[in-house]
N, C-alpha and C positions, 0 to 999 in steps of 0.2 A: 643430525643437524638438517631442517629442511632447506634446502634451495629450492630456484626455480626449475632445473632442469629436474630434480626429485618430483617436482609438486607435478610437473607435466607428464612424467610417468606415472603417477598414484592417478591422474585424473584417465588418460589415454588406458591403463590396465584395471581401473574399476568396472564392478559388472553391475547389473539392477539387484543381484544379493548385497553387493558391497552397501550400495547407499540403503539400502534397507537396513542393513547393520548401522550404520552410521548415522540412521534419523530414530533407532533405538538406545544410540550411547546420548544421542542426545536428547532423550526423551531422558533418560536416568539425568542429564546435565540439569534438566531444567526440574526434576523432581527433589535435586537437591539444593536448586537455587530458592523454593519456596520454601525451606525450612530456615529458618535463623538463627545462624549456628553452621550450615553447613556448606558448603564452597561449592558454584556448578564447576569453577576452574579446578577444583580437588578431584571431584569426577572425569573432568575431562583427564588429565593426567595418570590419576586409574589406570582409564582406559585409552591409554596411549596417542592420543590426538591433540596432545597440549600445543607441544609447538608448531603441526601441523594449520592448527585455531589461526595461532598469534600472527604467524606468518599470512594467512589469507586475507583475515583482519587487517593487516597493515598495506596489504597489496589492494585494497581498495581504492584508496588515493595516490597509485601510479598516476602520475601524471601525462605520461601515454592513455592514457582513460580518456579522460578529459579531451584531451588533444583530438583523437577521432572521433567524441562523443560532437564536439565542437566541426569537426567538417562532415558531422553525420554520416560517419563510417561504425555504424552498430555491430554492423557484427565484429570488425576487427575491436572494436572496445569491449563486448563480449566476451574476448575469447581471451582477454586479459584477464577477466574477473573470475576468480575460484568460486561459481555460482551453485553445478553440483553442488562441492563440500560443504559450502558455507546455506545450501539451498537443503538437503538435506539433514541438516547438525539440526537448523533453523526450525524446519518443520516440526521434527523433535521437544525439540525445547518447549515451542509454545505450544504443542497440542500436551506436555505434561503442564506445563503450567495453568491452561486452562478447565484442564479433564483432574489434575488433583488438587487444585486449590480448597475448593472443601473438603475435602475428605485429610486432608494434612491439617488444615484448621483446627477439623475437630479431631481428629487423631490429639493433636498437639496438646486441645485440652482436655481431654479425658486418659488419654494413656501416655504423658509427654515420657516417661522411664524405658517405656517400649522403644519407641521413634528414635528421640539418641541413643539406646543400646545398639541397634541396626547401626546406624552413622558412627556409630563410636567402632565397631568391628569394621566397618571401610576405610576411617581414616586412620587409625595404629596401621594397619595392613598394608595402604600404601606408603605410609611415612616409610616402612620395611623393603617394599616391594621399588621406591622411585631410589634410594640410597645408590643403587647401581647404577643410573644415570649422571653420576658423577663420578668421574671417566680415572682422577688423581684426588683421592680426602690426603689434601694438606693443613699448614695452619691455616689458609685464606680460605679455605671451605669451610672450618670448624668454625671459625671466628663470624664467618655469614651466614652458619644455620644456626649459631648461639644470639645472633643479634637478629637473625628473623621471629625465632622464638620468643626473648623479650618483647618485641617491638607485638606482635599478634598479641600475647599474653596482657600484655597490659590495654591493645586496643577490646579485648571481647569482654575486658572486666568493667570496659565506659559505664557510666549511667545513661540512661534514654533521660532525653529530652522531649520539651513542647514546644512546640514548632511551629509556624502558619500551612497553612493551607492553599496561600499567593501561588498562581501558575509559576513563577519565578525561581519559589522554592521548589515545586515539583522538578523542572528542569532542571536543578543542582543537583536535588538529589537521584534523580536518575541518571546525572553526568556521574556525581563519587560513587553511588550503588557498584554501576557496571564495571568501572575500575576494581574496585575490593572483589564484583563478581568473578573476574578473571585473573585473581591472584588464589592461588591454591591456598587452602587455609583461613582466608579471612572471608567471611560470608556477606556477601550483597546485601543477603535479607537483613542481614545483624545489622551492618550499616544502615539500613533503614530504622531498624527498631531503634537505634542512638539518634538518627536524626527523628524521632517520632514519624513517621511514614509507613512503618511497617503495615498496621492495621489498617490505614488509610486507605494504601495502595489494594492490599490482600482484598479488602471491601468493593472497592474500583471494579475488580477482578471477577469477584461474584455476583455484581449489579451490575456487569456490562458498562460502567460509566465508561465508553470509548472518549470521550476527552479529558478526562484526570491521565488515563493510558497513552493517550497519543503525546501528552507533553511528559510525561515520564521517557516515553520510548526517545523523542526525539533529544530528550539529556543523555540517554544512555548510548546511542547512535551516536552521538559529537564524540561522547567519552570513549568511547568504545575503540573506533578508527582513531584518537588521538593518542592514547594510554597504547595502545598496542603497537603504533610505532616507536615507541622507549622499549617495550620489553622486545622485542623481535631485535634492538640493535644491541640491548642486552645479551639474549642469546646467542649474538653475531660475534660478538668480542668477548664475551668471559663468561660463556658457555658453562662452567663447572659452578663457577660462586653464582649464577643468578640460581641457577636448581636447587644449592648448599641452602639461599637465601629460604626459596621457596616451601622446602624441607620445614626450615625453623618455622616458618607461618604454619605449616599443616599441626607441626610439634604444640607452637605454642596455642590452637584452637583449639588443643582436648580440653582447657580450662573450663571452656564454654558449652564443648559437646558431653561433659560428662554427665549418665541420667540421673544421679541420687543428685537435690537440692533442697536447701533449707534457705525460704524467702527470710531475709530480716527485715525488711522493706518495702512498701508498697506506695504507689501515688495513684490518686482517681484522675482516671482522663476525660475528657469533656464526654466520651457517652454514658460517663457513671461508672465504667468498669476497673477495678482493679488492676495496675500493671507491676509486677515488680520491679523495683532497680538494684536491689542490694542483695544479692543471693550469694551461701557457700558452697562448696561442695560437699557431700555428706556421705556414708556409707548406707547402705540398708537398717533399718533401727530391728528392723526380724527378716530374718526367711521366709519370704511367701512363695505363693504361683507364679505373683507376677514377676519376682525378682529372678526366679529359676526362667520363665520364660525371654526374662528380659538377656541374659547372659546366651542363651540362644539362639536368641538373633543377634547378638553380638558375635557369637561365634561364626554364624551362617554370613555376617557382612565380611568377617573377620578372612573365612574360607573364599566368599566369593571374588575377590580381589586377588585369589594367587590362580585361582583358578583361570579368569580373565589375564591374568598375567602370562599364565603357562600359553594358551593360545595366542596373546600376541607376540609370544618370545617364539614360538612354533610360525605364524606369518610370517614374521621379517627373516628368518633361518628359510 
């Protein structure tokens, strides 16, 4: 459980290796926030810094902030703010979101079986690996990782919708994106693609449009510091069931991350492309390369998560 007296020691005993580590988890956070399908909050958790997030996240709007910011006392309002952690996670995230947005793009259409096998091997492995983070499996844990499971399962199977393109809508959906962002299991990007934005924004991204981006960002910002004060008081008081909860969301988005599918369905979007909405899951129809490779790196996502595990169980000891 982080507090504040924890979070001042993590900040006062980090070194320039430490945040260098820490603007690498979050370079993996933000390589999994551009897939759709895949959770940057399932990465973070991974990799051990979930509630360390929520927690810094919600200490944004201390209202001691404010208060010196207001008698223009900067540095004591500073030194309130988890700027490192939250300055390095940050850096991460957007220099992968900008550096792999094409290349995940086209990955995604030319070899999508590849990309979720990798993602399919990380998240079985933590759904394995976060289990121990709940402390006593009662009925009230079983009962909130069965109902987080339904609840994900049924959101990743939505249909995508058409949507406008109004500033308006961009700020919504960057306020619901960043919420779903930071719930392990339920993917941002996937939210986008139900609210038709995915491609949108993804295009945004790689044509520099910095004003489609800047009113995404500023819904995500609202959403962000306002969603993260509910889960941080979650984790304050029922510690075991929000994790049980968050379990079922990673369980029930294999529905979505699995790589064999069969479109039954297709709708043309206004630039003439093809988008699915009705797909199954399928098995391999034969044995190929790719199917051997694809299990591979399922394996190699599947390994690298216990491995990451083993040294952060090694740090805190």
């Amino acid at each position: 459980m982080i507090t504040d007296k924890v979070q001042e020691e993590q900040v006062t005993s980090r070194t320039a290796k430490d945040y260098l580590i820490l603007a690498a988890k979050g370079f993996a956070m933000g390589a999994a926030d551009v897939v759709p399908g895949v959770s940057g909050g399932t990465m973070a958790f991974i990799l051990g810094i979930y509630e360390e997030l929520i927690y810094s996240i919600k200490n944004l709007i201390n209202p001691q902030i404010f208060k010196n910011l207001f008698s223009f006392k900067l540095k004591e309002a500073l030194a309130l703010v988890p700027w490192q952690f939250l300055g390095a996670l940050g850096f991460g995230i957007l220099l992968a979101i900008f550096s792999l947005a094409q290349f995940l793009e086209t990955a995604l259409t030319n070899y999508p079986s590849l990309v979720w096998s990798f993602f399919l091997g990380l998240v079985v492995a933590s759904i394995i690996t976060v289990t121990k983070r709940v402390q006593k499996w009662d009925s009230a844990t079983i009962t909130a990782m069965v109902g987080g499971t339904v609840m994900a399962f049924y959101i990743v199977g939505m249909v995508p919708v058409q949507t406008p393109d109004a500033a308006w809508f961009l700020f919504l959906s960057g306020f619901i994106a960043i919420c779903a962002m930071i719930l392990p299991g339920i993917s941002g990007s996937f939210i986008l693609v139900l609210m038709g934005k995915y491609q949108y924004i993804l295009s945004a991204v790689n044509n520099r449009d910095f004003v489609t981006l800047f009113i995404v960002a500023a819904g995500a910002a609202v959403g962000l510091v306002t969603f993260a004060q509910l889960l941080s008081w979650l984790f304050k008081r029922y510690h075991d069931l929000t994790v049980a909860l968050l379990i079922g969301f990673m369980i029930g988005s294999l529905r979505k991350i699995w790589p064999w599918k069969e479109t039954l369905e297709t709708v043309i979007d206004r630039h003439g492309e093809a988008i699915p909405v009705v797909q199954v899951n399928v098995l391999p129809a034969t044995w190929t390369s790719e199917v051997t490779l694809a299990i591979i790196l399922a394996l190699i996502g599947f390994a690298l998560v216990f491995v990451l595990d083993y040294f952060a169980s090694r740090a805190e000891a």
